[in-house]
Each structure stands twice: as structure tokens, then as C-alpha cells.
C-alpha positions in Angstrom: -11.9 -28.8 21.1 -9.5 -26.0 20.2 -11.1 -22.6 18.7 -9.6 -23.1 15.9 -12.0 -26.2 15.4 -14.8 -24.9 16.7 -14.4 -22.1 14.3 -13.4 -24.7 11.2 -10.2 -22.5 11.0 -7.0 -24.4 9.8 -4.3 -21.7 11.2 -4.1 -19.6 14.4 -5.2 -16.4 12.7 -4.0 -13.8 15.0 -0.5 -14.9 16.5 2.0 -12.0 16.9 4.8 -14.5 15.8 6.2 -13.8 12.6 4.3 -15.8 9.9 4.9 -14.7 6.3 1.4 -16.1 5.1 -0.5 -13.4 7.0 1.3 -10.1 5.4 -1.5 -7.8 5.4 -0.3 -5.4 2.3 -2.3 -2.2 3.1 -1.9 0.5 1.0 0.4 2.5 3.4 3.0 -0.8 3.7 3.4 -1.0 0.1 3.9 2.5 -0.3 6.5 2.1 2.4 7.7 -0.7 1.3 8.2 1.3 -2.7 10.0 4.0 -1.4 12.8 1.9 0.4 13.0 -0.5 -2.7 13.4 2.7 -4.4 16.2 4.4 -2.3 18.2 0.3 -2.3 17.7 0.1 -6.3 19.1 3.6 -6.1 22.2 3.4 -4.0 20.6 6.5 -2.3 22.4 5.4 0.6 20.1 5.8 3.8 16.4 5.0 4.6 14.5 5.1 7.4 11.1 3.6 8.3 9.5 5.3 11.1 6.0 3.7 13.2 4.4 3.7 16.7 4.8 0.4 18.7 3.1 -2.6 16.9 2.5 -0.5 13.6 4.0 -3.3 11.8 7.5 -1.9 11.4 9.6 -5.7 11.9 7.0 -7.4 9.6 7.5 -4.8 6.8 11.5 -5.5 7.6 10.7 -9.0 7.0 8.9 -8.3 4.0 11.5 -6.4 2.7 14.4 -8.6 3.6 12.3 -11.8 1.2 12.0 -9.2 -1.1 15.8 -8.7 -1.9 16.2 -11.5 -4.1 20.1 -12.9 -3.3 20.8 -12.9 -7.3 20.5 -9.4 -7.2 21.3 -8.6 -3.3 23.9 -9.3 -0.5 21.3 -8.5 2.2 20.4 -9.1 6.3 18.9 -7.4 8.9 20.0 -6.8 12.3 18.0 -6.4 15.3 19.3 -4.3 17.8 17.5 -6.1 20.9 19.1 -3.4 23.5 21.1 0.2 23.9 24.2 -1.4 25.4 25.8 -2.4 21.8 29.1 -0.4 20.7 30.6 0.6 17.2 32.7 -2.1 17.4 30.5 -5.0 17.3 28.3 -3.4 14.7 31.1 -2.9 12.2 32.1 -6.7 12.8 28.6 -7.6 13.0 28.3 -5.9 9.3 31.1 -7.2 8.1 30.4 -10.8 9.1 26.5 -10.4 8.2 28.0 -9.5 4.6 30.1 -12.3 4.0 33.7 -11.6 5.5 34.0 -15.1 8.0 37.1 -13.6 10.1 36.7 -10.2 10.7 39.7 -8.3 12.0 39.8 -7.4 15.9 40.9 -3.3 14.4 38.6 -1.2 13.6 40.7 -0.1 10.3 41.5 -3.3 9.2 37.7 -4.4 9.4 36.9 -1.8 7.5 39.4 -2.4 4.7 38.2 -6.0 4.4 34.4 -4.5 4.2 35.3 -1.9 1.3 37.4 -5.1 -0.4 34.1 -7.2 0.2 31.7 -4.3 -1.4 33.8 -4.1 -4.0 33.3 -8.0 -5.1 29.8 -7.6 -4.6 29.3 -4.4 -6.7 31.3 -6.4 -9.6 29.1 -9.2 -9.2 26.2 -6.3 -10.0 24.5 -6.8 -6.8 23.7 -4.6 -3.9 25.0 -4.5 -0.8 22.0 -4.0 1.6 21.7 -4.0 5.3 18.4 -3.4 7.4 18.5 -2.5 11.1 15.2 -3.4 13.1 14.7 -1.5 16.2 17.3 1.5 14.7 15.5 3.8 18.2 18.2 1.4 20.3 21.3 2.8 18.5 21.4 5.9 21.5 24.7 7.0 21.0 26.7 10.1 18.4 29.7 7.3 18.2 27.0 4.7 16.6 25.3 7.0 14.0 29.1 8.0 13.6 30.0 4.5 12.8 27.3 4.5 10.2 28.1 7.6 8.4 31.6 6.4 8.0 29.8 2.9 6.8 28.1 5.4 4.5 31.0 6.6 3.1 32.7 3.4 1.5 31.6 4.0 -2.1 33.3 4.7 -5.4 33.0 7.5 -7.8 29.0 8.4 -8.6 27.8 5.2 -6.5 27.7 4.4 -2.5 28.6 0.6 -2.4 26.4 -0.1 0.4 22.4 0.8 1.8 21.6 0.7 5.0 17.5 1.1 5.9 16.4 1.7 9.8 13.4 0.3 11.1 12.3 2.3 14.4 10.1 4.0 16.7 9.2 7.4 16.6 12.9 8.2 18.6 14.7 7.2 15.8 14.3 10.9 15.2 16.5 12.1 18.2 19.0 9.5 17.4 19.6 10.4 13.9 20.0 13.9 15.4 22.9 12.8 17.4 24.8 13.4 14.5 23.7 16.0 12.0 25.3 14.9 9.0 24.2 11.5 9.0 20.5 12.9 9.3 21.5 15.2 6.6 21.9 12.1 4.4 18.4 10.4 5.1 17.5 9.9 1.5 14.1 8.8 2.0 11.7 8.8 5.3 8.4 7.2 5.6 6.3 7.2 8.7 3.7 4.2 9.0 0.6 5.0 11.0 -2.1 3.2 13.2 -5.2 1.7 10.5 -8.6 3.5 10.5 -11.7 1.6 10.8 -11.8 0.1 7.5 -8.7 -1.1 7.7 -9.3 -2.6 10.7 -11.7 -4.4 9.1 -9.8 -5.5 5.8 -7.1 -6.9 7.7 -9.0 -8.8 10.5 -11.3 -10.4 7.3 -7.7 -10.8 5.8 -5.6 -12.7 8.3 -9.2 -15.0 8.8 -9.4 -15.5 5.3 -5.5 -16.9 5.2 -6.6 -19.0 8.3 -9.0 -20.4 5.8 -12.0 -18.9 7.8 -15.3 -20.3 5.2 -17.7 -17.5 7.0 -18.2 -14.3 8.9 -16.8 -14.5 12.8 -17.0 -11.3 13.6 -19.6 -9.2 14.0 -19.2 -5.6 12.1 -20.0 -3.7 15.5 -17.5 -6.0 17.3 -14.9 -5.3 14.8 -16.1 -1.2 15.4 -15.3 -2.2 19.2 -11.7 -3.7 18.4 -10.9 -0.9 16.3 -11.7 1.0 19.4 -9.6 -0.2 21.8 -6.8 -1.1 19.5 -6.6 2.2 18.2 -6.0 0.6 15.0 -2.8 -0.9 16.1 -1.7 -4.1 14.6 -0.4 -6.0 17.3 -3.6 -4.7 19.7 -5.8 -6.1 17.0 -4.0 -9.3 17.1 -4.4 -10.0 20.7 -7.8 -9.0 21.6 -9.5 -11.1 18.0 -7.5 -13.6 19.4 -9.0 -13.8 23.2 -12.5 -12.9 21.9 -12.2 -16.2 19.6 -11.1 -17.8 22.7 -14.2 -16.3 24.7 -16.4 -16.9 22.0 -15.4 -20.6 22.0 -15.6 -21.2 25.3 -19.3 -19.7 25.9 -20.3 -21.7 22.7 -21.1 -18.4 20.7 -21.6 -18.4 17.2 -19.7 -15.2 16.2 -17.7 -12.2 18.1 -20.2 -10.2 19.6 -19.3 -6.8 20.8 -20.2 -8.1 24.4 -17.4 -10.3 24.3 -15.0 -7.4 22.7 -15.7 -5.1 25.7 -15.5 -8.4 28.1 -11.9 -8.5 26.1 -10.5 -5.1 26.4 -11.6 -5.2 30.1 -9.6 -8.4 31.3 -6.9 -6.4 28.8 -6.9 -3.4 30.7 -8.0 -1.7 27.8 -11.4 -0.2 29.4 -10.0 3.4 30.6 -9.7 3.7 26.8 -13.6 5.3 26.3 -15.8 3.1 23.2 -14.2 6.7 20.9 -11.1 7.5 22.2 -9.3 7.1 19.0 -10.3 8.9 16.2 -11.3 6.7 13.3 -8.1 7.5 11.6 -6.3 5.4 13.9 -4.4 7.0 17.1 -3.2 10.5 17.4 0.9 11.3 18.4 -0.4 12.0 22.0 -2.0 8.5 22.4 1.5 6.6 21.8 2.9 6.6 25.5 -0.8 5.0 26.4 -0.4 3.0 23.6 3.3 1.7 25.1 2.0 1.2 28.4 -0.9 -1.2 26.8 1.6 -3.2 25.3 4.2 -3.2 28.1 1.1 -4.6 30.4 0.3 -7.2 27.8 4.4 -7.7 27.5 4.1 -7.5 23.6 6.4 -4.0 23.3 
């Protein structure tokens, strides 16, 4: 028997794979999620999204992304998956990613074919709207370059295309690679770690959507994972997800805090003290602890 029969659950309710169903919409991810719909619907140009590892910055992407109806939007995201990418491939990338099948192999040529491109989507009264995940991976003054000059294909009063960066806190030192692109962030909005009672909302959340019928977790168990998560979404996910295991396997009846601590320990969570994180979720000090958590549990 599975936990997810012992616990009558019908889903795995704390996977960190992508899963639509489970969008948790706190309060700070719509608000984030307003103020980049607002700068798109606004051809303000550039956005950027900033968050601490596993603050939920790709899922909001993904929110965002099934949010741009394709009636109204010519829209994708990129993931930058490492620093070794070049202007080059992101222009044709672009172009390709907004519609134009054979890009040209110069730069200049590429480009005319992308303004030509914006121009038919503009007239089709859409918007032209591209979203870069992992934007801290873009490490270089000749990238940001690229994307000022990307910035700059417009016509009189209206930029024909928005682009919205998705990264870690050093998106911040690479938009300062090159000043007047950070000059032309039109809209910035930091997510943070959740506090306690978030914590608990979305844990009760994402068990809820696994079509949980009654309590699993105890309230000072959910205190516990708040603790060693430090409110951090994609901590939360994998220690609920081994105490259900634990709990399972010792035939339990709910998540007791026992079992949290047991958790956090085989996590190599423990050097983390019960309050190490204040209940507002984790200070700006606590993310390089925070990255080595997640590079030991190979979730960064």
C-alpha cells in the first residue's frame, strides 16, 4: 500500500514537478502576478520577478505563461538552464519562439525579420510577450545588451514586444551589467519565503487538491515544517512529503512533530535550531544556507 492509500489521498500532494492543479495563489503571487500582467497589458516594456531559491518563481512563470490567452498574446518562456548561452542564440531563439520558422544566420537580418514579425502581430492586436526563467543565468553586458536592443524594436508611443525575467536575487548584478537596460525595468517585484500561516494555508491547500477528506498534519508538526523550511516552497514540499512517507510506514495516524524532526534530520536540516527563521519566513542572510539545503537535497 502506497501513502497515498493509506492516507485515502487520490494525487501525490507534494511533488516539486510542475502540476498546474496545485497553484497555491497566496496573496503575494497574485500581487506579483498583477503587476506583470499590468506592465504586458501596458507595453511598459521590461519586468522582472525577483525570489530566493524555491520561492515559487518558475511556477508563477507557468502561471503567467497559461494566463496569456493566444487570442490576445504571441507568448513563450525561455529557460536559461546555464551561463554558457550567447546573444546569438537568444535573438534566434526569440525569433523562432515568436513565430519566424527560418531565422537568418546574421544578426541584422534576424532582427529585421523579428521587427517584420512584431509588426503582424501588433496588427493582429495582440502582444508580443516573452518570459525568461532563470534571467540570474544571463551573466554577461553583451546579453542584457542584446535585450535592450530587443527592447528597442517598437513604433511611435508603443514598444512592440515585453519581455519579463524570472530570477534569483542576482538578477540584480546582472541587470547592472548594463545601466540602461536597468534603467528601463518598468516594474520589479520581489517574492518572499511564507510565514507560518502560510505555511499552513498552502500545506491544507495542496492536500485539499490531493482530495485529502481530513486533517494529516498535526498543527505543531506543521509549526515544525515551517521551521525547518523556513517557509520555502520547495522545502515544504519535500519534507510533508517524507513525513507522509514516515508516517505511512510506522502506521501513524497523522504527522506528528516527532516524525517532522525525524524528517529534517535524515534532510540535514537539524543544524537549522526549532526558531531559526523568524515567523515571517527567512531573512536575506539565511539564503546561501538556504542554497546549500537545496543543493544537498539536489532540488536547486
Amino acid at each position: 500500500m502506497s501513502y497515498l492509500e493509506y492516507f485515502g489521498l487520490e494525487l501525490e500532494p507534494f511533488s516539486n514537478a510542475p502540476d498546474a492543479r496545485f497553484y497555491f495563489d497566496s496573496d503575494q503571487h497574485s500581487q506579483a502576478l498583477l503587476r506583470l500582467m499590468y506592465a504586458v497589458n501596458s507595453d511598459k516594456g521590461l519586468a522582472v520577478l525577483v525570489g530566493g531559491v524555491g520561492n515559487g518563481k518558475t511556477t508563477l512563470a507557468r502561471r503567467m505563461l497559461d494566463t496569456l490567452d493566444e487570442e490576445k498574446y504571441e507568448s513563450s518562456m525561455l529557460v536559461m538552464v546555464h551561463s554558457g548561452i550567447d546573444p546569438e542564440w537568444i535573438l534566434t531563439r526569440i525569433a523562432m519562439q515568436l513565430g519566424i520558422k527560418e531565422p537568418a544566420a546574421d544578426r541584422l537580418t534576424v532582427l529585421k525579420q523579428l521587427y517584420e514579425r512584431l509588426i503582424e502581430i501588433d496588427n493582429q492586436g495582440r502582444k508580443a510577450v516573452i518570459l525568461i526563467d532563470e534571467a540570474q543565468m544571463l551573466q554577461s553586458r553583451e546579453l542584457m545588451e542584446e535585450f535592450r536592443g530587443l527592447l528597442n524594436l517598437e513604433i511611435p508611443g508603443k514598444k512592440l514586444i515585453n519581455i519579463v525575467f524570472f530570477g534569483l536575487t542576482e538578477i540584480e548584478d546582472c541587470l547592472k551589467l548594463d545601466e540602461p537596460l536597468a534603467q528601463r525595468v518598468a516594474v520589479k517585484y520581489h517574492l518572499n519565503s511564507f510565514n507560518v500561516d502560510i505555511t499552513k494555508s498552502y500545506i491544507n491547500h495542496r492536500l485539499t487538491v490531493a482530495g485529502a477528506k481530513q486533517a494529516i498534519f498535526d498543527p505543531q508538526a506543521i509549526q515544525a515544517i515551517h521551521n525547518y523550511s523556513g517557509g520555502v516552497p520547495r522545502l515544504i514540499n519535500t519534507i510533508c512529503d517524507n513525513c507522509l512517507f514516515e508516517t505511512h510506514i510506522q502506521k501513524g495516524p497523522i504527522v506528528m512533530p516527532k516524525i517532522v524532526e525525524s524528517v529534517a534530520g535524515d534532510l540535514g536540516l537539524l543544524q537549522q535550531p526549532g526558531s531559526g527563521f523568524a515567523e515571517t519566513g527567512y531573512q536575506e542572510d539565511d539564503l546561501g544556507e538556504i542554497e546549500d539545503m537545496l543543493d544537498r537535497l539536489e532540488l536547486k
